[in-house]
Structure formats: C-alpha cells, structure tokens
N, C-alpha and C positions, 0 to 999 in steps of 0.2 A: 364974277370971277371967283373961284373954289379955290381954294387953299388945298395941295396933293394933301392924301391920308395919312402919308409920313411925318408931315409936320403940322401938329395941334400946339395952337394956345396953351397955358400953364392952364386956365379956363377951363378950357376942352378935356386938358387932362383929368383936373380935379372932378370935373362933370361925370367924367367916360367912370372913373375911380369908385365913385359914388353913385351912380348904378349899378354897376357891380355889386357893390357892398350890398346896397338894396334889396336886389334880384336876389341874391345868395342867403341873406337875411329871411328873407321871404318865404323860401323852399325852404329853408332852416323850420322854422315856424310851422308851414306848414307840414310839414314831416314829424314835429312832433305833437301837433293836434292829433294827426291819424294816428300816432302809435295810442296816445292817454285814448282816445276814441274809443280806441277797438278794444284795448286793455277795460275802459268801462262795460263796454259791450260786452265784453265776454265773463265779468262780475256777474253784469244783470243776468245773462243766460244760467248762470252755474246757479245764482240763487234763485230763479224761477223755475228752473227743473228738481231740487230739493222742495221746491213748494212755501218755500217762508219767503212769500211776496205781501209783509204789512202795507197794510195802506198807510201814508204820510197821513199826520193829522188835521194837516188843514187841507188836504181829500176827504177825509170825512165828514170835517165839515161844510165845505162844499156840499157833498150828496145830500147831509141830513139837511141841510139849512138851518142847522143848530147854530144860534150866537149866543157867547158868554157873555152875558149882561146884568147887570145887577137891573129889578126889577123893585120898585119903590112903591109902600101900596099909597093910594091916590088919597087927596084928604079932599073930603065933600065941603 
C-alpha cells in the first residue's frame, strides 16, 4: 500500500529537501570547474602563442634524468 504524493513523511520531506540541496550543489560545482577550466585554458593558449612556454623544473628533470645528489668520494 503507497502513501498519495500529497502526503510525505517529515522523513520524506527532509530526504526530497536534501536532494535537492545536493543536485543544485552539484551543478553549482560543476559550473564553476568549467568556468576556472576554460579561464586556465585560455591563459595556457595566450602564453603559448607569445612563445614563453618554460619548461617546469621537474620536466627537466624528468627529460635529462639529472638528480641532485650529493656524491661522496668512496674510501678504499
């Protein structure tokens, strides 16, 4: 037996309440990833089409396989 749509629980209510909030929260969220996103996005383009695209430093060394290490000479 179903309970009509007109009449919910305090339960139901708070449930139905708190979805909502959720759902709205959510697009909230997600709406402003895409705006920082694209706002990044279109930094990266402006400074890759003036040409000053440095390489991060631990890119470089990545590529070179260069490590800072102190090197100790060996005692025979």
């Amino acid at each position: 037996m179903t309970k009509p749509k007109g009449r919910m629980s305090v339960r139901e209510q708070k449930a139905e309440a708190l979805d909502v909030f959720v759902k709205d929260e959510l697009a909230r969220t997600k709406a402003l990833n895409a705006a920082k996103t694209a706002k990044l996005k279109a930094l990266r383009l402006a400074r890759d089409e003036q040409g000053e695209n440095p390489a991060a430093p631990h890119q470089v060394e990545r590529k070179t396989g260069a490590r800072k290490t102190m090197h100790l000479p060996r005692s025979s």
